[in-house]
Chimera marker file (.cmm) of the C-alpha trace (Angstrom):
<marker_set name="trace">
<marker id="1" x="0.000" y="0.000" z="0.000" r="1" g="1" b="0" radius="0.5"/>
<marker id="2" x="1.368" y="3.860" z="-1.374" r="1" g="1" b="0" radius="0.5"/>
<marker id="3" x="2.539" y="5.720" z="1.979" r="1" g="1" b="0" radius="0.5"/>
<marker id="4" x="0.674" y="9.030" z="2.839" r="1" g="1" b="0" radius="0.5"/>
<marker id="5" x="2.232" y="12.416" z="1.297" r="1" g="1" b="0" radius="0.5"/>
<marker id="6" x="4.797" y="13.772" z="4.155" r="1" g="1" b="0" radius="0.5"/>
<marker id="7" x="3.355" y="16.221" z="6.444" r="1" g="1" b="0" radius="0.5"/>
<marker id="8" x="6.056" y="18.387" z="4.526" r="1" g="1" b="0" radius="0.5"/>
<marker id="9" x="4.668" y="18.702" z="1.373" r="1" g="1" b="0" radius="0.5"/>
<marker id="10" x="1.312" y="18.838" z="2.888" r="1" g="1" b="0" radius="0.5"/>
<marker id="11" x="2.095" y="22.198" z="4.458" r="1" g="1" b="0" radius="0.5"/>
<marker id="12" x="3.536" y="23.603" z="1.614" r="1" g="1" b="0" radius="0.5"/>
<marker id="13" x="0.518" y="22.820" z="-0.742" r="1" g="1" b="0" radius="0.5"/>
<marker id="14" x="-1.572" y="24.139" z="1.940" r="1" g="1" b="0" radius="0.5"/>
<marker id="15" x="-0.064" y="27.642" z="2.031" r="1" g="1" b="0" radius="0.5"/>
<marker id="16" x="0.681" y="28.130" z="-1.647" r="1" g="1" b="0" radius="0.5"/>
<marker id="17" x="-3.126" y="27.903" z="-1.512" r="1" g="1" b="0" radius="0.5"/>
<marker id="18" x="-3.889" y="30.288" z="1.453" r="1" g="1" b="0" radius="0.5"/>
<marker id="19" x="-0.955" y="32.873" z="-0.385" r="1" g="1" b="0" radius="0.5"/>
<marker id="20" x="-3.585" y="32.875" z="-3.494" r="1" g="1" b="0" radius="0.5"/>
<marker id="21" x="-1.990" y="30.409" z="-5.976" r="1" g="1" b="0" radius="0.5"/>
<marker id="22" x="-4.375" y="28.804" z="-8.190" r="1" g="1" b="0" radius="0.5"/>
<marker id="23" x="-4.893" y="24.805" z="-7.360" r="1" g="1" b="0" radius="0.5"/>
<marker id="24" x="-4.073" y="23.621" z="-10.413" r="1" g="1" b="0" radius="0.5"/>
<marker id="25" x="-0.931" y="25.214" z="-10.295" r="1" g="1" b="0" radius="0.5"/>
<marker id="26" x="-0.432" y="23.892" z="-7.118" r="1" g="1" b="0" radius="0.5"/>
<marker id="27" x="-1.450" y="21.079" z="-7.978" r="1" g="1" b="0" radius="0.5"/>
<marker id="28" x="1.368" y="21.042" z="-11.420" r="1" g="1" b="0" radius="0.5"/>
<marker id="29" x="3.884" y="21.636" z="-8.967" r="1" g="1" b="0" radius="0.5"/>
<marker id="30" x="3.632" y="19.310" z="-6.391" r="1" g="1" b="0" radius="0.5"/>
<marker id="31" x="2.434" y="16.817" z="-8.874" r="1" g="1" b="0" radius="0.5"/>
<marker id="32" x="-0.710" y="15.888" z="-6.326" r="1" g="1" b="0" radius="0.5"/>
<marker id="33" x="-4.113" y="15.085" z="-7.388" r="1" g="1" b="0" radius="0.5"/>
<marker id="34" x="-6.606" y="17.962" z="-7.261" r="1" g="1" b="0" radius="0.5"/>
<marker id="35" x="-8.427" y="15.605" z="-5.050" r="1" g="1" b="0" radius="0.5"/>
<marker id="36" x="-6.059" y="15.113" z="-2.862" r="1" g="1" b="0" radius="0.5"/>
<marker id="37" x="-5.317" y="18.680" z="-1.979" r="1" g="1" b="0" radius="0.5"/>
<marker id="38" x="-8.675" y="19.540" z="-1.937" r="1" g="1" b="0" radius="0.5"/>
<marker id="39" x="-9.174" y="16.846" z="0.708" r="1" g="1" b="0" radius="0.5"/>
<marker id="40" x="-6.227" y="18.202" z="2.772" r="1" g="1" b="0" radius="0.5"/>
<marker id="41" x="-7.865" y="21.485" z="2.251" r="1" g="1" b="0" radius="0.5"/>
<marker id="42" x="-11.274" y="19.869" z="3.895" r="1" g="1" b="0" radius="0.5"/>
<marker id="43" x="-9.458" y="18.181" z="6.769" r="1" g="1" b="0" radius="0.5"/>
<marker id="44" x="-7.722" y="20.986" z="7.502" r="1" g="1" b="0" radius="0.5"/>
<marker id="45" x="-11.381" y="23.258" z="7.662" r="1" g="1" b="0" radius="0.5"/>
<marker id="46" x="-13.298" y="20.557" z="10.046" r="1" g="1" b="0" radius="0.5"/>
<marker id="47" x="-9.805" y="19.743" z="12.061" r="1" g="1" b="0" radius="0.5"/>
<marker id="48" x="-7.517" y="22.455" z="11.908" r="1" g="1" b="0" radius="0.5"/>
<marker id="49" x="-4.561" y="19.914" z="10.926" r="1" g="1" b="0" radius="0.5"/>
<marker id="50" x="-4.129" y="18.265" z="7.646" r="1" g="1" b="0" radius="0.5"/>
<marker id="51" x="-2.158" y="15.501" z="8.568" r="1" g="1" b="0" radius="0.5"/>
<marker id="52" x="-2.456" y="12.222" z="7.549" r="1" g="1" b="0" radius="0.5"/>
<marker id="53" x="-5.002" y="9.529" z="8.609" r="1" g="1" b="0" radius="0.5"/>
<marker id="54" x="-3.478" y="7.068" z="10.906" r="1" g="1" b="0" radius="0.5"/>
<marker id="55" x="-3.694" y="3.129" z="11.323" r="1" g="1" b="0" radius="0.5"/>
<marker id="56" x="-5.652" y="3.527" z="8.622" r="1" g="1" b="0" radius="0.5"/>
<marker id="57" x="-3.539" y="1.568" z="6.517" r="1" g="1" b="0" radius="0.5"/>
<marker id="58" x="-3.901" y="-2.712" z="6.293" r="1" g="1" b="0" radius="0.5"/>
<marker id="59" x="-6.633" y="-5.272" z="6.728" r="1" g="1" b="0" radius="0.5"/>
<marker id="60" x="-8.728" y="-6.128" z="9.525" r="1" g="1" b="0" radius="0.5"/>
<marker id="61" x="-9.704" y="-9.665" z="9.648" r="1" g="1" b="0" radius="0.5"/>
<marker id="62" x="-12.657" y="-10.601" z="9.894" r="1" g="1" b="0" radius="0.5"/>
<marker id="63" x="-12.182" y="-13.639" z="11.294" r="1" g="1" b="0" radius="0.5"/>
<marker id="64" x="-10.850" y="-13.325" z="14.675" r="1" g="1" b="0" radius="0.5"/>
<marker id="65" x="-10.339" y="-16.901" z="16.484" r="1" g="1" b="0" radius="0.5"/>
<marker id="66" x="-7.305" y="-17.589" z="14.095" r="1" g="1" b="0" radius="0.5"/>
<marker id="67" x="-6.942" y="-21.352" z="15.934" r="1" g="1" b="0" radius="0.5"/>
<marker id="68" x="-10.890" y="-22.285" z="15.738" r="1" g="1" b="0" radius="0.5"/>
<marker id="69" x="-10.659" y="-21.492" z="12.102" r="1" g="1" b="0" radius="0.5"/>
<marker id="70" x="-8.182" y="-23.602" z="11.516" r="1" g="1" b="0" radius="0.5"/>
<marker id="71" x="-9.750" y="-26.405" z="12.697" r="1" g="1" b="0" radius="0.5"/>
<marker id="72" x="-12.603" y="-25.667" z="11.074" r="1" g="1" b="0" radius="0.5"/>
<marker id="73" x="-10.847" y="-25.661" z="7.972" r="1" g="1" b="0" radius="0.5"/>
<marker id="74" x="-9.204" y="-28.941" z="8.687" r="1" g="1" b="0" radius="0.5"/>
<marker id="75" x="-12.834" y="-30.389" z="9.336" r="1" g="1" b="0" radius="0.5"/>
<marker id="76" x="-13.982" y="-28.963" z="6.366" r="1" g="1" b="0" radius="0.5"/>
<marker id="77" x="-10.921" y="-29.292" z="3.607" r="1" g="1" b="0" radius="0.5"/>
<marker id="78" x="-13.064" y="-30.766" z="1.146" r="1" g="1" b="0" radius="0.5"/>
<marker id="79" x="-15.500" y="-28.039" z="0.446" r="1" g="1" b="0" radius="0.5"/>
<marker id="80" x="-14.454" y="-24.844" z="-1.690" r="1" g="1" b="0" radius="0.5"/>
<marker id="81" x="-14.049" y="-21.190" z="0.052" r="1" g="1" b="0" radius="0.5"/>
<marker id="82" x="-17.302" y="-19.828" z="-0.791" r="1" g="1" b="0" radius="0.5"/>
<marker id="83" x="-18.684" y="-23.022" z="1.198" r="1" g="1" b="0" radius="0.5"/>
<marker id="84" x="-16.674" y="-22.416" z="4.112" r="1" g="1" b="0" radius="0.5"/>
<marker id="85" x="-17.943" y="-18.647" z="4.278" r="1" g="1" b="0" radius="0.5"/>
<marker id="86" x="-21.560" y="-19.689" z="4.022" r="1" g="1" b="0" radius="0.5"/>
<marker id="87" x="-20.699" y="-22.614" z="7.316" r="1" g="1" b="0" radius="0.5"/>
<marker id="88" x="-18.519" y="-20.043" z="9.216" r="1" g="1" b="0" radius="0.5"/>
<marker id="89" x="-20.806" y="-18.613" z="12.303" r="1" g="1" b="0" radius="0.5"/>
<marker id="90" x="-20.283" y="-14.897" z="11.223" r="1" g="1" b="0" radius="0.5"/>
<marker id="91" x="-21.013" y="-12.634" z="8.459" r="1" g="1" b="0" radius="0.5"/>
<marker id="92" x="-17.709" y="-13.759" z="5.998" r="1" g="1" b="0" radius="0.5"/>
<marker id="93" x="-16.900" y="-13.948" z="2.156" r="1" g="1" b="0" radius="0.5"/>
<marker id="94" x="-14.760" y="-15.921" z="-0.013" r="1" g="1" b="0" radius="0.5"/>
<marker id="95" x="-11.659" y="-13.131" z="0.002" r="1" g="1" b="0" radius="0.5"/>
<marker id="96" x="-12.064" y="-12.804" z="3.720" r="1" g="1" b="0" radius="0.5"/>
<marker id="97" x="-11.304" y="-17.125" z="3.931" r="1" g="1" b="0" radius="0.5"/>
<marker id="98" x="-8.584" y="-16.549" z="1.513" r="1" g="1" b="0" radius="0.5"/>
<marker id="99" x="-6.903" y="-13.839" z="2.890" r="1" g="1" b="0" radius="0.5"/>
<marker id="100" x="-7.173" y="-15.642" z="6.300" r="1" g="1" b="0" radius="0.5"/>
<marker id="101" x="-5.854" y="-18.989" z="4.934" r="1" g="1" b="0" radius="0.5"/>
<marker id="102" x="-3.148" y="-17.120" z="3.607" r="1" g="1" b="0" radius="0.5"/>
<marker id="103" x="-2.055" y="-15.693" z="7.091" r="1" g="1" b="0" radius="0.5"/>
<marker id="104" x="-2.533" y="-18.411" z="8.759" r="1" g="1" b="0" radius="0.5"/>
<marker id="105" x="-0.433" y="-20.810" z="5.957" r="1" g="1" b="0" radius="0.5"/>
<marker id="106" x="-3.008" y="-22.799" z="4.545" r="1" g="1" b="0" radius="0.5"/>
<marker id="107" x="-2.694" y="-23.929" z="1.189" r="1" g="1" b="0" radius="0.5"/>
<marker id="108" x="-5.653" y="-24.508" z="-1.112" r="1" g="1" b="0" radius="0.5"/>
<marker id="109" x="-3.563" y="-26.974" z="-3.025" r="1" g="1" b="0" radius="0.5"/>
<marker id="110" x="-4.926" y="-30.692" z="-2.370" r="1" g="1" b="0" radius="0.5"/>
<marker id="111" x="-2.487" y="-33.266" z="-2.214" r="1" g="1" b="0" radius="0.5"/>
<marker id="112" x="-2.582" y="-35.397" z="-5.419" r="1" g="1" b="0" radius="0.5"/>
<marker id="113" x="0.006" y="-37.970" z="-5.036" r="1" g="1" b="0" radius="0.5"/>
<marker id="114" x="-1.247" y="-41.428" z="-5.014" r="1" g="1" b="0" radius="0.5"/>
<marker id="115" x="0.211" y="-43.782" z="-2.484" r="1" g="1" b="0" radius="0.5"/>
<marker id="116" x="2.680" y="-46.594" z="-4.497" r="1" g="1" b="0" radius="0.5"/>
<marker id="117" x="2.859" y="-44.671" z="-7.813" r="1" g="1" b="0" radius="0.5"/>
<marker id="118" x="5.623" y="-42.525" z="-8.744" r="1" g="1" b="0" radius="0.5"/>
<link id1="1" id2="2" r="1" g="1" b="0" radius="0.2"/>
<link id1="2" id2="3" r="1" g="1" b="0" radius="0.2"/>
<link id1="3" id2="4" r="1" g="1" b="0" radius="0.2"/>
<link id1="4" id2="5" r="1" g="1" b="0" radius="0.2"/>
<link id1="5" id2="6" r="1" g="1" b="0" radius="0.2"/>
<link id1="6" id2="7" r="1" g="1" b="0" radius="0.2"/>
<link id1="7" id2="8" r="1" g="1" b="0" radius="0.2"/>
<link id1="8" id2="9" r="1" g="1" b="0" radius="0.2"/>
<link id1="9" id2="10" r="1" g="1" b="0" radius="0.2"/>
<link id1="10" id2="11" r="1" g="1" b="0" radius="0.2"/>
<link id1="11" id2="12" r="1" g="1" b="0" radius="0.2"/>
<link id1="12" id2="13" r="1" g="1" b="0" radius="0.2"/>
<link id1="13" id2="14" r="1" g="1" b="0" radius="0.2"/>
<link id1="14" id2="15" r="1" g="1" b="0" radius="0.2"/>
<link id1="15" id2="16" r="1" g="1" b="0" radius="0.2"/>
<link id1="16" id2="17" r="1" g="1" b="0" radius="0.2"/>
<link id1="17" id2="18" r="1" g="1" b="0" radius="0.2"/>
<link id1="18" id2="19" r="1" g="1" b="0" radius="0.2"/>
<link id1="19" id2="20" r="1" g="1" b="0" radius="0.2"/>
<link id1="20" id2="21" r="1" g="1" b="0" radius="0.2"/>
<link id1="21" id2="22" r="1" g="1" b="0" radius="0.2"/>
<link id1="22" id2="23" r="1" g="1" b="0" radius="0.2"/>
<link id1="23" id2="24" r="1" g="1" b="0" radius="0.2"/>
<link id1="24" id2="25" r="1" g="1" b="0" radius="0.2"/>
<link id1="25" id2="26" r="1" g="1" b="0" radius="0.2"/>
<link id1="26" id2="27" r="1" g="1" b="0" radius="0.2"/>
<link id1="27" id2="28" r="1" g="1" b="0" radius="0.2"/>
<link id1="28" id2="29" r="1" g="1" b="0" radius="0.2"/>
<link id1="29" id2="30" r="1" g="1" b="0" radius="0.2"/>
<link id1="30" id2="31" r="1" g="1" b="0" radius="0.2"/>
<link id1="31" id2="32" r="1" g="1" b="0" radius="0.2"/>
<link id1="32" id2="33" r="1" g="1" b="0" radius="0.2"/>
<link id1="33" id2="34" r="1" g="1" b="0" radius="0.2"/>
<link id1="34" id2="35" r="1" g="1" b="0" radius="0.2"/>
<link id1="35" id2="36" r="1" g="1" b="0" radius="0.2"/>
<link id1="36" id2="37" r="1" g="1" b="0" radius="0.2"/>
<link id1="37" id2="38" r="1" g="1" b="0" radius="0.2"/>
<link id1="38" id2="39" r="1" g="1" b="0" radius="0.2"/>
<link id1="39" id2="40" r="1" g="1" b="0" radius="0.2"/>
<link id1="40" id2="41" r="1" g="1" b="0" radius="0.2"/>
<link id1="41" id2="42" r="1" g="1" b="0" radius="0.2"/>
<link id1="42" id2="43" r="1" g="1" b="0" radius="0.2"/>
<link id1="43" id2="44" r="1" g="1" b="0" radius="0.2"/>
<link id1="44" id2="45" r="1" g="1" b="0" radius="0.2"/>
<link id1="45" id2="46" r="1" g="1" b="0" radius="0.2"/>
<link id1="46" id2="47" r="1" g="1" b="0" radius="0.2"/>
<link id1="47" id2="48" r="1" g="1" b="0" radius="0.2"/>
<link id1="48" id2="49" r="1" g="1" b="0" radius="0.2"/>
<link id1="49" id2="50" r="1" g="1" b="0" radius="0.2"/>
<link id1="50" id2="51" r="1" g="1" b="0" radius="0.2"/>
<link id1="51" id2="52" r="1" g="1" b="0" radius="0.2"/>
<link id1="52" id2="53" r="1" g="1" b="0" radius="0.2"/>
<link id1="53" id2="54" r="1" g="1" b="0" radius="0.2"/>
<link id1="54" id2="55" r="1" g="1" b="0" radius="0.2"/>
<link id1="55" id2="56" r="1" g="1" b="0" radius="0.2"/>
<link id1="56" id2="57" r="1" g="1" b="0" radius="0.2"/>
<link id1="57" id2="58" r="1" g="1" b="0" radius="0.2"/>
<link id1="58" id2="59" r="1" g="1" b="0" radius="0.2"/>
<link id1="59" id2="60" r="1" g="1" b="0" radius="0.2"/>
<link id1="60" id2="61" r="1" g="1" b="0" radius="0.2"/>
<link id1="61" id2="62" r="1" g="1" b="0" radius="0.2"/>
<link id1="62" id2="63" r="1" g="1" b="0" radius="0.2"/>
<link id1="63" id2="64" r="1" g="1" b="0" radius="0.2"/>
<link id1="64" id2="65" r="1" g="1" b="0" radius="0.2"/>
<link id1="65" id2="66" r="1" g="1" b="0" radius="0.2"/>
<link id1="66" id2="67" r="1" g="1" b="0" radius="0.2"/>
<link id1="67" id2="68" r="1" g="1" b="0" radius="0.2"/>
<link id1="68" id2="69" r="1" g="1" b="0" radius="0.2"/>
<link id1="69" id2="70" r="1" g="1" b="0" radius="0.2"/>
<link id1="70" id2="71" r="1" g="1" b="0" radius="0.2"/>
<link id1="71" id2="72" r="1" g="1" b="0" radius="0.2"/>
<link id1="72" id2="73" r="1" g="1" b="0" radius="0.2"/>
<link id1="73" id2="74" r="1" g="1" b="0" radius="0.2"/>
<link id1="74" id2="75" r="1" g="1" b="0" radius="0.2"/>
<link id1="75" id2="76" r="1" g="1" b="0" radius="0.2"/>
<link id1="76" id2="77" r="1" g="1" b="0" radius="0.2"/>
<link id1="77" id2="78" r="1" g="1" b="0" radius="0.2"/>
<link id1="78" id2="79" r="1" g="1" b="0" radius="0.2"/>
<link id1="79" id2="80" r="1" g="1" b="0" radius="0.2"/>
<link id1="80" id2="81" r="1" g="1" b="0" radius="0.2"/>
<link id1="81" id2="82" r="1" g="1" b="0" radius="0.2"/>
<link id1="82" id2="83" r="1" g="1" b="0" radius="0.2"/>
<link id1="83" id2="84" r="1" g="1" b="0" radius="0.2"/>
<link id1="84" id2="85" r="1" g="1" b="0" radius="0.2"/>
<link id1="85" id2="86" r="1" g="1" b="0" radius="0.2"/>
<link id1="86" id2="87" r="1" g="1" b="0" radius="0.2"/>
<link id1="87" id2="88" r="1" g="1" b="0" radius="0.2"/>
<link id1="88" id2="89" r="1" g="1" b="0" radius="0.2"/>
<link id1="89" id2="90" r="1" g="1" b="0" radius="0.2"/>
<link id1="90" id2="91" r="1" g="1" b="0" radius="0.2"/>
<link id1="91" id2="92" r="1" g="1" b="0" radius="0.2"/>
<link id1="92" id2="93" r="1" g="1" b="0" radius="0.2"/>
<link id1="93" id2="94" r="1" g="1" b="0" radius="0.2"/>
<link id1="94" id2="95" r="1" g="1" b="0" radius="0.2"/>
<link id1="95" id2="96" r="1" g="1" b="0" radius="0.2"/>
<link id1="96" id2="97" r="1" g="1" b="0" radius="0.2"/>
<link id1="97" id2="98" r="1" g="1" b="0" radius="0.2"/>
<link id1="98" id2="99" r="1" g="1" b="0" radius="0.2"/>
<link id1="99" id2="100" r="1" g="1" b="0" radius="0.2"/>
<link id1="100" id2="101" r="1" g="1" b="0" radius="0.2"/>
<link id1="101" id2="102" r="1" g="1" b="0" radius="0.2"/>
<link id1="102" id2="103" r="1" g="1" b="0" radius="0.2"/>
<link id1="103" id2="104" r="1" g="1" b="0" radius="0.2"/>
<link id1="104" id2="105" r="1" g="1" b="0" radius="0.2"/>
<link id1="105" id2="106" r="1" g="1" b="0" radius="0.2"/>
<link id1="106" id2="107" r="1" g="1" b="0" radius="0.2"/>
<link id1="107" id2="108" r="1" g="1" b="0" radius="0.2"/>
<link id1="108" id2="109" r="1" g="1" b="0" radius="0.2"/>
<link id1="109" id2="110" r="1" g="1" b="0" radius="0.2"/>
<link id1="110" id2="111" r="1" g="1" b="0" radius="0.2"/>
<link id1="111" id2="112" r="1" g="1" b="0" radius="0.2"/>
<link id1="112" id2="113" r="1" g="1" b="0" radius="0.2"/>
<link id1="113" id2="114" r="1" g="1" b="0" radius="0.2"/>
<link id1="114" id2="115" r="1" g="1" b="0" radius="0.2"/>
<link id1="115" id2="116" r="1" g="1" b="0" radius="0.2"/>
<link id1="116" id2="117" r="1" g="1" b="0" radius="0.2"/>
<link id1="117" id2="118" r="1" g="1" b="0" radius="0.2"/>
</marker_set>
């Protein structure tokens, strides 16, 4: 995930604005998004600080009870991950058993080898 501009070039945005440069050429020369320093600009109106949002930054998982899960999964290996959202006691979706499985190091790879044959 992109870091947040530095507090830096936040500032300096900020009052190029408030000195009575036009956004867009603020904008040019800080190569920012028009969005973007419009939001600072907002933040900075309800707040009084533009800074950036914090912790806002990675997934939550849903899932919570990392060891019941996977012994769920273990009971339930042979169904797909839509399935196991659908069984799972709370609110889920697919991505949310994926991402999950992927934390926790659970591959969705079945084991194919048959015993005696090589």
């Amino acid at each position: 995930m992109p870091a947040p501009y530095s507090y830096d070039l936040r500032k300096k945005a900020i009052e190029a604005v408030k000195r009575g440069h036009k956004k867009v050429n603020v904008c040019r020369l800080f190569k920012i998004s028009r969005n973007t320093l419009d939001l600072w600009l907002k933040r900075e109106k309800e707040t009084g600080d533009f800074q950036a949002i914090a912790n806002k930054q990675g997934r939550h998982s849903k899932i919570e009870d990392e060891e019941k899960f996977r012994v769920f999964i273990k009971e339930n290996k042979d169904k797909t991950q839509t399935r196991i959202a659908e069984l799972w006691e709370n609110n889920i979706t697919q991505q949310n058993v994926s991402y999950t499985c992927k934390k926790l190091e659970i591959t969705r790879k079945k084991n194919l080898r048959i015993p005696g044959k090589k």
